[in-house]
C-alpha positions in Angstrom: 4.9 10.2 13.4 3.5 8.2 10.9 3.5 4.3 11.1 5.2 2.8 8.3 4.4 -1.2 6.9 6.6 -3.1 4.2 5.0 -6.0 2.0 4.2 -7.2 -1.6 1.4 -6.8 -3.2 -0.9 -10.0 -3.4 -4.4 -9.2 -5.0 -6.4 -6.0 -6.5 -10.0 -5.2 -5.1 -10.5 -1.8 -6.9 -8.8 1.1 -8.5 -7.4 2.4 -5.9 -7.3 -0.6 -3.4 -5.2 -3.9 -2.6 -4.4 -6.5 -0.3 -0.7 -6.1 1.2 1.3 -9.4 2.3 3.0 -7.4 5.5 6.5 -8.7 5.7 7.8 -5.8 7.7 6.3 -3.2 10.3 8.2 0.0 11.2 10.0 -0.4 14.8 7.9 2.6 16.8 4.8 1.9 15.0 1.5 2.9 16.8 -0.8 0.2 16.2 -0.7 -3.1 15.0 -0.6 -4.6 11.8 -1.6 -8.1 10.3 0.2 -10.3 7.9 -2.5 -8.9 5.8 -3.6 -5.7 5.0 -6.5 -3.9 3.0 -4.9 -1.1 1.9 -7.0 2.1 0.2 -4.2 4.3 -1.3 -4.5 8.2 -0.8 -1.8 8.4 -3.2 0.3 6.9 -4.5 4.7 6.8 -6.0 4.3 3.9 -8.2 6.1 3.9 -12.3 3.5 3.3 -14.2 0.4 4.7 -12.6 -0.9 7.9 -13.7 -0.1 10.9 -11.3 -3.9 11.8 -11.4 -6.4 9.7 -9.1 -9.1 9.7 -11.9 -7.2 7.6 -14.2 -6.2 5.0 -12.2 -8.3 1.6 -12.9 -7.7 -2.1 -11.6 -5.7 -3.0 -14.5 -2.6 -0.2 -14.1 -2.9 -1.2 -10.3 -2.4 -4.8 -10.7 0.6 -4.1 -13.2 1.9 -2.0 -10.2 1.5 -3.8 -7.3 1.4 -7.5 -7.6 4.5 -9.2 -6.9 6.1 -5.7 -6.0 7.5 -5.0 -2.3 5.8 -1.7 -1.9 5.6 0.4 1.4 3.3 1.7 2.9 2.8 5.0 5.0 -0.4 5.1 7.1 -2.7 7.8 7.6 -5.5 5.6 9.3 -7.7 2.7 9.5 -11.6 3.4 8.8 -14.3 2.1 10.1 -14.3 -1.1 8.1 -10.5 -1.4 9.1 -9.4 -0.9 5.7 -5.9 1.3 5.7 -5.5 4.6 4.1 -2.2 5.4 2.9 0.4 6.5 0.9 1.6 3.8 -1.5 5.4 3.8 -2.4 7.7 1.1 -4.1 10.5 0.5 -1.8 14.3 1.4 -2.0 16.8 -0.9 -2.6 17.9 -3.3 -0.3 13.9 -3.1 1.2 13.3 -0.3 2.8 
């Protein structure tokens, strides 16, 4: 089972990484989650950023994830206890 967080997008730290507002946290989930997350994305379902990894850069990042609710499904949290995950906007109505 994988645990599962809701928020918007607040501030771009690389290509590839972002802070996450948490709003919402899966019912179920594993571990624990605070009101803010560094996130590292694994991959990612967001229009607008390029399907490969390579060509992703802070600019098509920020125009994809600030102000957006995005979810996020996580694989783990490394050493630093920065998340890796999956990257998705979400649905309508939130989830």
């Amino acid at each position: 089972m994988t645990d599962i967080i809701w928020g918007n997008g607040s501030k771009v730290l690389s290509a590839n990484s972002f802070l996450l507002d948490v709003t919402h946290r899966k019912d179920g989930n594993r571990h624990d989650y605070s009101d803010s997350e560094k996130i590292i994305m694994t991959s990612a379902d967001l229009p607008g950023l390029p399907q490969n990894q390579s060509d992703w850069d802070e600019e098509s990042l920020k125009t994809c994830v600030i102000d957006a609710f995005l979810k996020c499904e996580v694989s783990q949290r490394d050493e630093n206890g920065i998340l890796l995950g999956k990257v998705s906007h979400s649905g309508a109505g939130g989830y």
